[in-house]
GUMI-664336 format. One record per residue (C-alpha): residue number from 0; residue in one letter; x, y, z. Coordinates in nm, 4 decimals, m for minus. Layout:
BEGIN
   resi   resn         c1         c2         c3
    NUM      A          X          Y          Z
...
This chain:
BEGIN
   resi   resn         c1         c2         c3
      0      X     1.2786     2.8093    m2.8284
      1      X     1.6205     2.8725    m2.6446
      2      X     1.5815     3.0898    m2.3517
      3      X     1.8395     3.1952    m2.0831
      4      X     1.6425     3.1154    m1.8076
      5      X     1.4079     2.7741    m1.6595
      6      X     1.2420     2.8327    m1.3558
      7      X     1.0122     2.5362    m1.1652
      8      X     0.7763     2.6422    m0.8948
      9      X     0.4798     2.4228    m0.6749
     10      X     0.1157     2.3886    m0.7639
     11      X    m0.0837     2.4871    m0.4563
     12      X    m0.3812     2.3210    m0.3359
     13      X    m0.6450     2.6764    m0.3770
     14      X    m0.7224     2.6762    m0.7412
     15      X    m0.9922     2.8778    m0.9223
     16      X    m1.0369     2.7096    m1.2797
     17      X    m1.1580     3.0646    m1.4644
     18      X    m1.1035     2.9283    m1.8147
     19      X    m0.9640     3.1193    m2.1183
     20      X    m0.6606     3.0441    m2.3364
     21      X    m0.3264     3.2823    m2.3637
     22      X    m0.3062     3.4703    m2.6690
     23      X    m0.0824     3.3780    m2.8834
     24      X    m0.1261     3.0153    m2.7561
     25      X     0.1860     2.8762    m2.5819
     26      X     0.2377     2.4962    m2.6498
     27      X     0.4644     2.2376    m2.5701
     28      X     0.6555     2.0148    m2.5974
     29      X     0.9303     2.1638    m2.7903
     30      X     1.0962     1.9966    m3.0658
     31      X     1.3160     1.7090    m2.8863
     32      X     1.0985     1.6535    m2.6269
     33      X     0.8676     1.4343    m2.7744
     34      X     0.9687     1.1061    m2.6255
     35      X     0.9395     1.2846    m2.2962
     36      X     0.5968     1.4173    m2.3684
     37      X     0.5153     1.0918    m2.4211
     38      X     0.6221     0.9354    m2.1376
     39      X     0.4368     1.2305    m1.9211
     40      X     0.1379     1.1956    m2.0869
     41      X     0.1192     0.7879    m2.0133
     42      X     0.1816     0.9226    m1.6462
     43      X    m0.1042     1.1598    m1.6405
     44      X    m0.3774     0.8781    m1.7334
     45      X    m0.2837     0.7233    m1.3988
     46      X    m0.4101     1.0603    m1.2921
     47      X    m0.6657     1.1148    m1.4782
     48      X    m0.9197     0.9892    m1.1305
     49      X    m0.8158     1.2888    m0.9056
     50      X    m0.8668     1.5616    m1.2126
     51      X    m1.2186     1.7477    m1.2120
     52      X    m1.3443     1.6953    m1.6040
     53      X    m1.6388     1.9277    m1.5676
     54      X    m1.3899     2.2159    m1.4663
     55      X    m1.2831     2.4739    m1.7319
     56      X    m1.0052     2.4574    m1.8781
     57      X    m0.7271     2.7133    m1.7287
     58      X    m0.4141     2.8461    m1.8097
     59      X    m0.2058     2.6376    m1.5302
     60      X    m0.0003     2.9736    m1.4067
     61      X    m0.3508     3.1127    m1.3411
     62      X    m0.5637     2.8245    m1.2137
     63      X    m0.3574     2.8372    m0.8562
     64      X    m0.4553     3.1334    m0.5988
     65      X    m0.2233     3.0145    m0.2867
     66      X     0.0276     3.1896    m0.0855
     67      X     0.3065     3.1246    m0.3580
     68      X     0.1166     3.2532    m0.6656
     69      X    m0.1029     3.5479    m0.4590
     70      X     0.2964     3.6689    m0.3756
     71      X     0.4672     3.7102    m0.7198
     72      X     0.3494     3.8950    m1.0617
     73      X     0.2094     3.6996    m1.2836
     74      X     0.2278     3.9774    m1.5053
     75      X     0.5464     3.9741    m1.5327
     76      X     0.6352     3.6757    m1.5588
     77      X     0.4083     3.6461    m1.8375
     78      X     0.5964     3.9037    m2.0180
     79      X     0.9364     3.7443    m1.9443
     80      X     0.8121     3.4463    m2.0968
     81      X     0.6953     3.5869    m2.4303
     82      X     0.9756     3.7880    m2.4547
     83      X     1.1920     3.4449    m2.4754
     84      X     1.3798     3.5004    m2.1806
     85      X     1.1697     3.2438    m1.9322
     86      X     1.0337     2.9349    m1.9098
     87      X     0.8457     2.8262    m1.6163
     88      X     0.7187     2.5076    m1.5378
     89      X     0.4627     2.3725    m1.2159
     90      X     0.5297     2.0628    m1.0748
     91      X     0.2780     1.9346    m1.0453
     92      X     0.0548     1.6731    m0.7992
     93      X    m0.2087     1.5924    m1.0411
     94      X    m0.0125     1.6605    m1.3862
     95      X     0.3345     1.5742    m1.3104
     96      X     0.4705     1.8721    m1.5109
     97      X     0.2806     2.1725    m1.6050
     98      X     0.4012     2.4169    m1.8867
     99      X     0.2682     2.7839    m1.7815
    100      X     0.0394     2.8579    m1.9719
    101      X    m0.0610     2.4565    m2.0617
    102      X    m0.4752     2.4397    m2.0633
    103      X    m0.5558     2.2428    m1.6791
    104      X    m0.8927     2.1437    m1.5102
    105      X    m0.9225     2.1688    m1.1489
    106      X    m0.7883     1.8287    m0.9381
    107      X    m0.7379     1.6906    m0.5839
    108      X    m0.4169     1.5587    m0.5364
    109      X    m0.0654     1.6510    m0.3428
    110      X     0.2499     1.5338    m0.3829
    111      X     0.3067     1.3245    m0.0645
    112      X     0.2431     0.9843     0.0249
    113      X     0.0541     0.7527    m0.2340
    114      X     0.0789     0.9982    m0.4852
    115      X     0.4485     1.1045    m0.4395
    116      X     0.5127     0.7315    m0.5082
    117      X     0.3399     0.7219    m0.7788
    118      X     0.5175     0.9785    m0.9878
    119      X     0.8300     0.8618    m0.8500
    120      X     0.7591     0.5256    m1.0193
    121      X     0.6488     0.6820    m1.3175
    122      X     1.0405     0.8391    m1.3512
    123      X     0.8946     1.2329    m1.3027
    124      X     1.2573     1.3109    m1.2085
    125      X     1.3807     1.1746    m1.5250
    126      X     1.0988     1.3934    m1.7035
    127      X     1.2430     1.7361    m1.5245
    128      X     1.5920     1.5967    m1.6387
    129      X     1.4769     1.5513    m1.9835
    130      X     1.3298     1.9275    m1.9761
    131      X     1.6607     2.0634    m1.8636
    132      X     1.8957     1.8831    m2.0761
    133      X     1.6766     1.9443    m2.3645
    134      X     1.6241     2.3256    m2.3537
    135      X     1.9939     2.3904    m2.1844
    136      X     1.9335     2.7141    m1.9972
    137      X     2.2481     2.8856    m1.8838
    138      X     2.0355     2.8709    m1.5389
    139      X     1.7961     2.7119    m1.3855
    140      X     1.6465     2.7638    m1.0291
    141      X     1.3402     2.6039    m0.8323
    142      X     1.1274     2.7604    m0.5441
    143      X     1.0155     2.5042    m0.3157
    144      X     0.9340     2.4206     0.0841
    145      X     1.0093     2.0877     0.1660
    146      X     1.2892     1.8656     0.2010
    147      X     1.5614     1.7319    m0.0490
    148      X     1.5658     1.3934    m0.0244
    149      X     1.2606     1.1250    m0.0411
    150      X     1.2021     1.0620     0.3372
    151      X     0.9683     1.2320     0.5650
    152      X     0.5946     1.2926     0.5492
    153      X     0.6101     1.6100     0.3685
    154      X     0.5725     1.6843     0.0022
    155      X     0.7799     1.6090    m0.2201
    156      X     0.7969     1.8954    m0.4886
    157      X     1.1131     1.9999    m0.3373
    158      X     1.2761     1.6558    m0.3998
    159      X     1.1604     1.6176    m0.7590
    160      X     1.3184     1.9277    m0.8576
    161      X     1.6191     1.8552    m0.7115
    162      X     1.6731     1.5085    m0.8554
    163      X     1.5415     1.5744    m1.1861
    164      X     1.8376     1.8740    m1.1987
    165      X     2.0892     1.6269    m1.0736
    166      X     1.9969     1.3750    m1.3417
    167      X     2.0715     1.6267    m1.6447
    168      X     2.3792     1.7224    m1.4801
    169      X     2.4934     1.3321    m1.4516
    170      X     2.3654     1.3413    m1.8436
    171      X     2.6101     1.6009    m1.9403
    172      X     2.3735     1.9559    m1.9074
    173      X     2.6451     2.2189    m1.7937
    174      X     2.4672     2.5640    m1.6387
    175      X     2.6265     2.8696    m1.5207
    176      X     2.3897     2.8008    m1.2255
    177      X     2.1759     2.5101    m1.1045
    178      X     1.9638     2.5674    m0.7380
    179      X     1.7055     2.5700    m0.5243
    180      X     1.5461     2.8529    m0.3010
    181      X     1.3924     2.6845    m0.0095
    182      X     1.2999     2.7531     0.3305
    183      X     1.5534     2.7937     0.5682
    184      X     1.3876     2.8887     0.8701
    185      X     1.0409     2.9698     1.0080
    186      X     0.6931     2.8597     1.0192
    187      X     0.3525     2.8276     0.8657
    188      X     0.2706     2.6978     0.5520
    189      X     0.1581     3.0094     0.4362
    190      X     0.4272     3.2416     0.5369
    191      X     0.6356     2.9987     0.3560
    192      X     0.5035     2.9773     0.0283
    193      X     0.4554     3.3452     0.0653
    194      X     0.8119     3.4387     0.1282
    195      X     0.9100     3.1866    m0.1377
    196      X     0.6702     3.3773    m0.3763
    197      X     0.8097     3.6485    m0.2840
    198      X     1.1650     3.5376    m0.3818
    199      X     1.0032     3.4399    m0.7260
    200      X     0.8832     3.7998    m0.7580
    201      X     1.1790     3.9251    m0.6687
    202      X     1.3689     3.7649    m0.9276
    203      X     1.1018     3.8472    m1.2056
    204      X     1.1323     4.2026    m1.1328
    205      X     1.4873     4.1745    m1.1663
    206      X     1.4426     4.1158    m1.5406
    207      X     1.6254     3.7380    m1.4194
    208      X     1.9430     3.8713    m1.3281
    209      X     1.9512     3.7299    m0.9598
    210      X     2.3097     3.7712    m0.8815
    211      X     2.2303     4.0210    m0.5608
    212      X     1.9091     3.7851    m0.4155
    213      X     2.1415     3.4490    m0.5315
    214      X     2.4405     3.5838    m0.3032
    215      X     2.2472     3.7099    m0.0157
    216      X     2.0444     3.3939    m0.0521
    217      X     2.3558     3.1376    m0.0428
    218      X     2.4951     3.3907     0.2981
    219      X     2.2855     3.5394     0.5134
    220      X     1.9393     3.3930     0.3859
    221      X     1.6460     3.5902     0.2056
    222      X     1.4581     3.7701     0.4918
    223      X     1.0464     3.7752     0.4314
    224      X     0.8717     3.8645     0.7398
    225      X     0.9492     3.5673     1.0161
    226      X     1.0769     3.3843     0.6898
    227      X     1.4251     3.3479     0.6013
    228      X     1.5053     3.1773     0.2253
    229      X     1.8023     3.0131     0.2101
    230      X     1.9677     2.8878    m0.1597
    231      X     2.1084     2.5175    m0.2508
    232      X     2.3666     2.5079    m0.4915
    233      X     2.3006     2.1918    m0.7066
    234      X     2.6465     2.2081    m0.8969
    235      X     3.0026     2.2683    m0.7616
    236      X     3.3265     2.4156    m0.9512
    237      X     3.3972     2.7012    m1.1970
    238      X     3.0224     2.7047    m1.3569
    239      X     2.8950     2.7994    m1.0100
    240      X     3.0701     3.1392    m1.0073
């Protein structure tokens, strides 16, 4: 399925695995995406330790409660998404990649240290590359805390995203617009992810068409509360208008 729009956002450490299945199912991968399926899936069984088995199976969009996912509409994006105009993806600690709606059991694992490594070594960036260049969305944006590059203590959502954009773009995947809403300034983990929620929401409710939040994003920053969410282009020239 072609859609206009890609969106990645973080998995959050609060989870509530409630069960059920979305109706009609929603499945990946799509068609082309095999190989990278494949590769993902090999990457998961190195997993497999930190993921709860006796947990029901959950929708991933709704098996995460944190400040991100308690800020934006899940409603809506749901109906974005069936309507063909989103795709959203989780990045994932314990599955690498998460499609929305893709059946997940509870798991213990974040995306720093040991585990940041790992899925670094198993090419996770090439996997987000693969998923961009494959379903070539006119735009694509993330939603992440963190920073950009690899060093640091911190998580490392932020920096998956970011390379795993850059590699489709080296591979020849041309956007209108390619970038990340991050933090910019403030603190507490939870005002964070809140405001960048938030920003999520924002967009949903826009029906996608984030030209006003993008601009005042790139300027003067996205003001949440004590918050402010700043925007990183992640391609430069005439298909960043």
């Amino acid at each position: 399925m072609t859609v206009e729009t890609v969106c990645f956002i973080p998995c959050c450490s609060s989870k509530n695995a409630g069960g059920g299945v979305e109706s009609p199912p929603y499945t990946w991968p799509d068609s082309g995406l095999e190989n990278t399926w494949a590769k993902l899936e090999a990457a998961r069984r190195g997993m497999e330790h930190c993921v709860k088995g006796d947990s029901s199976p959950t929708p991933a969009m709704y098996l995460y409660t944190g400040g991100f996912y308690s800020a934006f509409d899940t409603g809506a994006a749901k109906q974005l998404i069936f309507a063909g105009k989103l795709r959203l993806f989780i990045i994932s600690a314990g599955y690498g990649v998460l499609d929305a709606f893709e059946p997940t059991r509870n798991y213990d694992a974040e995306m720093k240290g040991g585990v940041a490594r790992y899925w670094r070594d198993a090419g996770l960036a090439g996997i987000i590359g693969d998923i961009c260049l494959n379903l070539n969305p006119k735009q694509v944006y993330g939603f992440f805390a963190g920073q950009p590059g690899w060093s640091g203590a911190g998580a490392k959502y932020r920096y998956f995203f970011i390379a795993g954009v850059k590699e489709a773009l080296r591979m020849g995947y041309e956007p209108a617009r390619a970038g990340c809403f991050y933090r910019q300034s403030g603190r507490g983990v939870t005002a964070i992810l809140g405001a960048l929620g938030k920003t999520f929401s924002d967009c949903l409710s826009g029906g996608l068409d984030c030209d006003k939040i993008f601009a005042i994003a790139k300027t003067s920053g996205l003001k949440k509360g004590g918050i402010v969410i700043g925007y990183e282009d992640l391609i430069i020239g005439p298909h960043n208008s």
